[in-house]
C-alpha positions in Angstrom: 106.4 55.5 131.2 110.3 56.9 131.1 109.5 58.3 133.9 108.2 55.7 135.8 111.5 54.0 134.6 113.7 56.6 135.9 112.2 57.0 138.5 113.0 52.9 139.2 116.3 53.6 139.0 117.1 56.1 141.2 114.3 55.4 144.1 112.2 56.6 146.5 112.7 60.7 147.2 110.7 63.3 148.9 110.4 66.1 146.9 110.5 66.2 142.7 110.2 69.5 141.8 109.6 70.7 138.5 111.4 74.0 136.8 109.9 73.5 133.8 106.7 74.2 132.5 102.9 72.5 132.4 105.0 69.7 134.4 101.5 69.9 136.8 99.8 67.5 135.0 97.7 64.4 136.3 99.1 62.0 133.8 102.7 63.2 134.7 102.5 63.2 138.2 100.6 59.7 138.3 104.2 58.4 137.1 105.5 59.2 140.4 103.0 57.3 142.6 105.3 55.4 145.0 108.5 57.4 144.0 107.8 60.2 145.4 106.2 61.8 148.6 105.2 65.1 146.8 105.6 67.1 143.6 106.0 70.6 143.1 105.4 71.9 139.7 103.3 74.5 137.6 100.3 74.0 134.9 101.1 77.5 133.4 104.4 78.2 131.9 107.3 78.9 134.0 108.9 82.5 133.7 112.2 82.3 132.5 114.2 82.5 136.1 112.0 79.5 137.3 112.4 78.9 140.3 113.7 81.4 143.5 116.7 79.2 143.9 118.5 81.0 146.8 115.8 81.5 148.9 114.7 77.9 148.7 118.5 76.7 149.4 118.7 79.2 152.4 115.1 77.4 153.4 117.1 73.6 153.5 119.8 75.6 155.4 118.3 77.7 157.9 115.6 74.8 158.7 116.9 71.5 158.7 114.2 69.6 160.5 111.5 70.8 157.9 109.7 67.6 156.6 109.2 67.3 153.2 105.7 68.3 153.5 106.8 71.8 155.0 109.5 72.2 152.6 107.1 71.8 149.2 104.7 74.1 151.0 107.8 76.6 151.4 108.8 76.0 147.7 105.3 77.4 146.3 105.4 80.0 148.9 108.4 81.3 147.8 108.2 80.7 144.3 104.5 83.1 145.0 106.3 85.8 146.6 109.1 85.7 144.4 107.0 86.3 141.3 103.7 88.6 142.8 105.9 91.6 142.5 107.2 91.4 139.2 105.0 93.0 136.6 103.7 91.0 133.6 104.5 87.5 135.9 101.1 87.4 137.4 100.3 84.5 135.8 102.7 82.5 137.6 101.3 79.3 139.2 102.6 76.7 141.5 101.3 73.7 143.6 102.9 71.1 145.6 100.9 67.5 145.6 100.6 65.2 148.3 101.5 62.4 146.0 99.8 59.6 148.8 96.5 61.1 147.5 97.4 60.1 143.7 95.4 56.7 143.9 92.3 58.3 145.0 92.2 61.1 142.9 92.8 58.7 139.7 90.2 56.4 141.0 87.9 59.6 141.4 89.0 60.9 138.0 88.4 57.6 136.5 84.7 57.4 137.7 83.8 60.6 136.4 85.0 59.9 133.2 82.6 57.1 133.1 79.9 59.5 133.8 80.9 61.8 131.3 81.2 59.6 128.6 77.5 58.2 129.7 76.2 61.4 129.7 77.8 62.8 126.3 74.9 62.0 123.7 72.5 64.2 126.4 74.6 66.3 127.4 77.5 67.1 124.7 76.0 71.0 125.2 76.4 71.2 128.4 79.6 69.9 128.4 80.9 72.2 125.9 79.3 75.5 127.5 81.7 74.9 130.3 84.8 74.2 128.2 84.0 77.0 126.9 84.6 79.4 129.4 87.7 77.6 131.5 90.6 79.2 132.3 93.0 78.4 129.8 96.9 78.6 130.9 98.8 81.9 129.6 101.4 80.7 126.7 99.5 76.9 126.0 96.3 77.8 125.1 95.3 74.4 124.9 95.3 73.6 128.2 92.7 73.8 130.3 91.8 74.0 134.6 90.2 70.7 134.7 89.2 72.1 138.4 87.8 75.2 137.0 85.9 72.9 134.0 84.4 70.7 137.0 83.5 74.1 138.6 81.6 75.5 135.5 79.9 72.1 134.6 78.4 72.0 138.0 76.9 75.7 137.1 74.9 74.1 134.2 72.2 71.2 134.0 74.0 67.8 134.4 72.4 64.5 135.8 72.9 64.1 139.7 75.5 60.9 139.1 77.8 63.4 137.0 77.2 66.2 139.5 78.1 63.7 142.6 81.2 62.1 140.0 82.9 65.5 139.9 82.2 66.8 143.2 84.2 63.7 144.2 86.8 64.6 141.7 87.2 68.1 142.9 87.5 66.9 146.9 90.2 64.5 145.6 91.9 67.4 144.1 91.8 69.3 147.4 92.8 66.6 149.2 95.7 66.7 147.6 96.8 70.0 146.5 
């Protein structure tokens, strides 16, 4: 809610990007829905240099007509080749969201919770199998992929409304990252 609030204040802008890390989260980002054209953050922590800062302020310069679609694209390719060569950073991460595909993603994310919490006296196992085994981020243990959980739930034995429920979730995602 502050940042909804903030955001109030100061307005509609294209690009909020985040040097600061496990900013890439759903309920963070859904604070931005109609402030923002896209965000640009990681779900791992953030090495300690963030982000490539020159080379994304030579991008602005040398490229002035970029759209801010282009631009957020160029931000996580930079921020990727910035960090593949540096030894011990391979666990850097960075996405840039298409924020006009927040509302269906929550409204996919929504409906799948309803499945899952349908589903949960049958199939608490199944659900816990694939929490299990998905990808956890480097320094935060506790968070979790939910992509990566909705890929290893669909590899066990759920009922075909939960399957359908986070295949939509998943496209959502795509759609948007």
């Amino acid at each position: 809610p502050k940042l909804r609030t903030i955001m109030d204040t100061v307005g509609f802008v294209d690009i909020v990007a985040f040097d600061a890390c496990d900013m890439a989260q759903a309920d963070v980002y859904y604070e931005f829905v109609g402030h923002a054209s896209y965000l640009v953050g990681s779900e791992e922590s953030v090495p300690g240099t963030g982000y490539p800062y020159g080379t994304d302020a030579q991008d602005l310069v040398n490229n002035p007509t970029w759209d801010a679609k282009r631009y957020a694209i160029e931000l996580v390719t930079n921020y990727g080749e910035y960090y593949a060569g540096q030894k011990g950073l391979d666990y850097a991460t960075l996405s840039a969201i298409d924020m006009g595909q927040m509302p269906a993603l929550t409204t996919a994310f929504t409906a799948w919770t309803s499945a899952m919490s349908a589903n949960l006296a049958t199939y608490k196992r199944q659900y816990t199998s694939a929490l299990s085994s998905t990808k956890t981020m480097w320094a935060t243990y506790f968070y979790l992929d939910m992509y990566d959980y909705m890929v290893k739930l669909l590899q066990g034995s759920i009922p075909a409304t939960l399957v359908t429920a986070t295949e939509n979730v998943k496209t959502a995602i795509n759609n948007a990252v």
